[in-house]
C-alpha positions in Angstrom: 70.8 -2.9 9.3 67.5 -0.4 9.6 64.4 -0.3 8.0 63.5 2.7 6.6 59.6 3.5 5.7 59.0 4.2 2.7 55.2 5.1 3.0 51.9 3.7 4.2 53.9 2.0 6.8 55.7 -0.2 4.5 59.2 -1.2 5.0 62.4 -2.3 3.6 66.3 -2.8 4.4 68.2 0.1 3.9 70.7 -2.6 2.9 69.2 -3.8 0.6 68.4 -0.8 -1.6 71.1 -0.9 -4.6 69.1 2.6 -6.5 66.0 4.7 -6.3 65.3 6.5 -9.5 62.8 8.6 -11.1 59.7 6.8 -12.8 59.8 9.2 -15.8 62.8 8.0 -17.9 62.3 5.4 -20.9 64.8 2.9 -19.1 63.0 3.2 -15.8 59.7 2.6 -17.2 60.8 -0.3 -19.0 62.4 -1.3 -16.2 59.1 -1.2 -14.1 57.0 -3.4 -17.3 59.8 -6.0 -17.0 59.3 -6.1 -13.7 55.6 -6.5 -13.9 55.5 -9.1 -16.8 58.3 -11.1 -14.4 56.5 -10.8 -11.5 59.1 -9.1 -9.3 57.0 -5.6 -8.7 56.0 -4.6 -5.3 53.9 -1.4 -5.7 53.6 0.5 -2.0 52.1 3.8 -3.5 49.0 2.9 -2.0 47.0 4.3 -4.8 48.7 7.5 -4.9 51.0 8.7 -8.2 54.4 6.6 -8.0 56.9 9.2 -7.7 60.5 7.1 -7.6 61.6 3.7 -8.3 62.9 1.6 -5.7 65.6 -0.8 -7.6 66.8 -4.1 -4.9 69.9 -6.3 -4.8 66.9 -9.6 -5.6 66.2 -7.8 -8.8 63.0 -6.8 -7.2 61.6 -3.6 -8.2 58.9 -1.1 -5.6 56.7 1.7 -7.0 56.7 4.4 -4.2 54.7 7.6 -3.9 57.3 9.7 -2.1 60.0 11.8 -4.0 63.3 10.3 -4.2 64.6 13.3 -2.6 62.6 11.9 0.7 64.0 8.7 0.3 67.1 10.2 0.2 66.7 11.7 3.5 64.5 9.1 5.5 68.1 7.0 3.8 70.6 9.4 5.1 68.7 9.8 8.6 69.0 6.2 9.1 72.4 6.0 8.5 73.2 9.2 11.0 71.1 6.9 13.3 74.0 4.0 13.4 76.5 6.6 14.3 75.1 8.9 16.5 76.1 11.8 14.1 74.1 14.3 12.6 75.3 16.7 10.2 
Protein backbone atom coordinates (compact mmCIF):
# COMPACT_ATOMS: atom_id res chain seq x y z
CA UNK A 1 0.00 0.00 0.00
CA UNK A 2 1.62 3.58 -1.32
CA UNK A 3 0.28 6.85 -1.86
CA UNK A 4 0.82 8.16 -5.03
CA UNK A 5 0.46 12.18 -5.58
CA UNK A 6 -1.63 13.07 -7.76
CA UNK A 7 -0.96 16.95 -7.78
CA UNK A 8 -0.81 19.92 -5.47
CA UNK A 9 0.36 17.57 -2.89
CA UNK A 10 -2.74 15.66 -2.69
CA UNK A 11 -2.79 12.03 -2.06
CA UNK A 12 -4.49 8.86 -2.48
CA UNK A 13 -4.03 4.87 -2.13
CA UNK A 14 -2.73 3.37 -5.11
CA UNK A 15 -5.04 0.59 -3.85
CA UNK A 16 -7.72 2.04 -3.95
CA UNK A 17 -7.83 3.38 -7.55
CA UNK A 18 -10.26 0.96 -9.49
CA UNK A 19 -9.91 3.49 -13.17
CA UNK A 20 -8.65 6.83 -14.28
CA UNK A 21 -10.28 7.97 -17.46
CA UNK A 22 -10.39 10.90 -19.65
CA UNK A 23 -12.91 13.74 -18.67
CA UNK A 24 -14.02 14.24 -22.34
CA UNK A 25 -16.36 11.26 -23.00
CA UNK A 26 -20.35 11.53 -22.55
CA UNK A 27 -20.17 8.69 -19.81
CA UNK A 28 -17.32 10.22 -17.97
CA UNK A 29 -18.91 13.56 -17.75
CA UNK A 30 -22.00 12.15 -16.57
CA UNK A 31 -20.24 10.21 -14.42
CA UNK A 32 -18.56 13.38 -12.88
CA UNK A 33 -22.52 15.38 -12.52
CA UNK A 34 -23.59 12.29 -10.65
CA UNK A 35 -21.01 12.54 -8.64
CA UNK A 36 -21.48 16.15 -7.91
CA UNK A 37 -25.33 16.11 -7.39
CA UNK A 38 -24.35 12.83 -4.85
CA UNK A 39 -21.89 14.52 -3.15
CA UNK A 40 -19.06 11.97 -3.75
CA UNK A 41 -16.61 14.53 -5.88
CA UNK A 42 -13.28 15.40 -4.69
CA UNK A 43 -11.81 17.91 -7.17
CA UNK A 44 -7.73 18.21 -6.61
CA UNK A 45 -7.14 20.25 -9.86
CA UNK A 46 -6.53 23.08 -7.84
CA UNK A 47 -8.01 25.48 -10.28
CA UNK A 48 -6.30 24.22 -13.18
CA UNK A 49 -8.27 22.36 -16.35
CA UNK A 50 -9.17 18.64 -15.05
CA UNK A 51 -7.43 16.59 -17.33
CA UNK A 52 -8.49 12.72 -16.12
CA UNK A 53 -10.96 11.20 -13.92
CA UNK A 54 -9.96 9.42 -10.96
CA UNK A 55 -12.78 6.61 -10.45
CA UNK A 56 -12.45 4.82 -6.49
CA UNK A 57 -13.55 1.42 -5.02
CA UNK A 58 -16.13 3.95 -2.39
CA UNK A 59 -17.82 5.12 -5.54
CA UNK A 60 -15.96 8.36 -5.02
CA UNK A 61 -14.98 10.19 -7.97
CA UNK A 62 -11.54 13.01 -8.08
CA UNK A 63 -11.10 15.67 -10.80
CA UNK A 64 -7.27 15.82 -11.42
CA UNK A 65 -5.23 18.23 -13.52
CA UNK A 66 -2.49 15.84 -14.69
CA UNK A 67 -2.78 13.60 -17.85
CA UNK A 68 -3.73 10.12 -17.24
CA UNK A 69 -0.67 9.11 -18.96
CA UNK A 70 1.16 10.72 -15.72
CA UNK A 71 -0.96 8.93 -13.48
CA UNK A 72 -0.13 6.03 -15.21
CA UNK A 73 3.42 6.44 -14.55
CA UNK A 74 3.58 8.16 -11.00
CA UNK A 75 1.03 4.38 -10.74
CA UNK A 76 3.57 2.19 -12.34
CA UNK A 77 6.59 3.89 -10.38
CA UNK A 78 4.96 3.06 -7.28
CA UNK A 79 4.51 -0.30 -7.94
CA UNK A 80 8.36 -0.78 -9.24
CA UNK A 81 8.82 0.85 -5.75
CA UNK A 82 7.34 -2.50 -3.79
CA UNK A 83 9.70 -4.60 -5.76
CA UNK A 84 12.72 -3.11 -6.20
CA UNK A 85 12.43 -3.55 -10.02
CA UNK A 86 12.56 -1.15 -12.61
CA UNK A 87 12.01 -1.78 -16.07
Amino acid sequence: MKFVNIGFNNMILDTRIVAVISPESAPAKRMVGEAKDSARIIDCTGGRRTKSVIVTDTDHVILCALSCEALYTRLNDNKNDDNGDRI
